[in-house]
N, C-alpha and C positions, 0 to 999 in steps of 0.2 A: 504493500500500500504506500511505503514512504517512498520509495521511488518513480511508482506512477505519480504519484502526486507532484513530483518535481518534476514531470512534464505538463502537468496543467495548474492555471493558476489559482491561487487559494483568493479565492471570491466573498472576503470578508464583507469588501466595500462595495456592494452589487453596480450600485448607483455607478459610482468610478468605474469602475470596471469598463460598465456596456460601454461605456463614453471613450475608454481606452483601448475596446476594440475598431473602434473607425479610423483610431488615431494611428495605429499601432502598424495595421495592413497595409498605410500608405506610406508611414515610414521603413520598414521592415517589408518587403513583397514577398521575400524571398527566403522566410525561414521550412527547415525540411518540418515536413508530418510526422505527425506522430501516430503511430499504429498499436495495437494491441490492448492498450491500458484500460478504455472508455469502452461500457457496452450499454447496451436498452434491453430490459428482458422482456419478456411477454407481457408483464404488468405494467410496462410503462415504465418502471424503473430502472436507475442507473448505477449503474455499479462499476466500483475499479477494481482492474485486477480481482473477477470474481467476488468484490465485497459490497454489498450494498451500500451505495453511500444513503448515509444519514444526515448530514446538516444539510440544514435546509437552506442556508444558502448557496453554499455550493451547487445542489441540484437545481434549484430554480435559476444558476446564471447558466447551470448546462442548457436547460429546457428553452429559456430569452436567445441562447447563442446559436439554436439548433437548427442546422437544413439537411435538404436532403438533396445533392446537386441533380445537372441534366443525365450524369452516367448512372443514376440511381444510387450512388454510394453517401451515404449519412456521414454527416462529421458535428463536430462542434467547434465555433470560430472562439480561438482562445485567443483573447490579445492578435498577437502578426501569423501564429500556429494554428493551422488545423489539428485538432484529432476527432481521426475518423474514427466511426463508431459500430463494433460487432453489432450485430444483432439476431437475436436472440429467434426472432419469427419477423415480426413487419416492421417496418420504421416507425410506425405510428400504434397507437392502441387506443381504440375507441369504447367509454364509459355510456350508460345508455344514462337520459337526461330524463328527467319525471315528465317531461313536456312530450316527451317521444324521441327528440331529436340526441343529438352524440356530443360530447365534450371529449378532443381528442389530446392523447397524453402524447410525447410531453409538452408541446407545447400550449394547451389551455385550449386551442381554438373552437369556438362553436360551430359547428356542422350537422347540413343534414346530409344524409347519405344518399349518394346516387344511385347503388346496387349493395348488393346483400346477397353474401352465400353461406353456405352451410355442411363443411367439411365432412366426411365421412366418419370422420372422430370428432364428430361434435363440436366442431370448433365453428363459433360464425366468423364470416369479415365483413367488411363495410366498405366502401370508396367513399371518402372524406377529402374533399376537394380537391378531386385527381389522384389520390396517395390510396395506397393502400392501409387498412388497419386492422389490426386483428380487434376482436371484440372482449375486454376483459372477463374471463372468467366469472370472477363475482357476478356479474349480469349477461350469465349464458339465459339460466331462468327466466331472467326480466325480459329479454328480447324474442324468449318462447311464446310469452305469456301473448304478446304483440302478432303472433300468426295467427290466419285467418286462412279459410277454405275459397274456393273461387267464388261461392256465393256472399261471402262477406262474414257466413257464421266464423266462429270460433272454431279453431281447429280443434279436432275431436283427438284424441290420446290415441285411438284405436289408428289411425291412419297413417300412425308410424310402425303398425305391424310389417314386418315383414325390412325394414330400413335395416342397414343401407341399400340391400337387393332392389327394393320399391323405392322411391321416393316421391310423398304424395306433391301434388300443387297444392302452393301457397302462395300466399304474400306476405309481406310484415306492413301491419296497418301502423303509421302514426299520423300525428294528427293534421300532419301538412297532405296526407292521402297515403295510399297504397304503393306497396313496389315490390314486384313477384319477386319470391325467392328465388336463388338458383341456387345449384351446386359443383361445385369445385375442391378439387383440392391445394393445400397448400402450394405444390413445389408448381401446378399450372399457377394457380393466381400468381405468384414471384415471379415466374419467367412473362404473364401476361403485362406485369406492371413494372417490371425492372429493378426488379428488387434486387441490393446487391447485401445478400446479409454480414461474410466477411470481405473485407477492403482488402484489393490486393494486396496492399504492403504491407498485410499483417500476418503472412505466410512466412 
């Protein structure tokens, strides 16, 4: 942990910081990446070197710093250094919102979802403003409860007999409207949306 942490900056001063990364890129263009230390797991969360980080500011300048570029590889703009970031399943992870719509991790943004699938292990995902997102756990349930049959009832329990062999039509109602289920699995949706989980330079 001490070591990754001397490749990324300690984010006491958040405020400063962000202000020091605009500064920093145009003075510094040129400093190398950093690869391996920084990851996103399936819950949204970030971890170095395998350890969850904990303070909260640190996380929250990851989550302010975070993109995802055109070659699909995620990083975090530290100061004039990228580090790019494993990931765990998607770049992004979407929370289901009591309104119906998503709050995607890490970076906060409100979204409603363009499409919605529903892996063969049970996993959902979302398209959240072009991005892919995996659906967190915690609200696999909540996002079940939201399927509906093509006539608009309530999807009945029984119509996942036979799943994954069958899988019924749906849609997931929220309250902007409907949008038919599909399904996929993980390693199609990544090659569909360009997902790059590990960064080349972290081989």
């Amino acid at each position: 942990m001490t070591q990754a942490l001397a490749c990324l900056t300690d984010a006491r001063n958040r405020d400063l910081m962000d202000a020091m990364v605009l500064a920093a890129i145009a003075k510094w263009p040129d400093v190398p990446a950093c690869y391996g230390w920084l990851a996103l797991d399936a819950r949204g969360a970030w971890r170095i070197a395998g350890e969850r980080v904990t303070h909260a500011g640190l996380a929250a300048f990851f989550s302010r710093n975070y993109e995802v570029g055109e070659t699909g590889e995620a990083y975090v703009q530290n100061g004039p250094q990228r580090a790019y970031v494993t990931l765990e399943d998607t770049p992004y992870v979407a929370r289901v919102e009591a309104s119906g719509t998503f709050r995607r991790l890490p970076d906060g943004v409100a979204a409603e979802a363009a499409a919605v699938w529903l892996s063969d292990d049970g996993v959902f995902y979302a398209e959240l403003e072009g991005r892919l997102a995996r659906v967190h756990d915690h609200d696999t349930a909540t996002l079940a409860e939201l399927l509906v049959a093509p006539d608009g009832a309530k999807l009945a329990d029984a119509a996942w007999d036979g799943w994954p062999a069958s899988r019924p039509d749906a849609a997931v109602r929220f309250a902007a409207g409907s949008i038919p289920l599909a399904y996929a699995d993980a390693t199609t949706l990544a090659e569909r949306f360009g997902v790059v989980r590990e960064p080349a330079g972290a081989a």
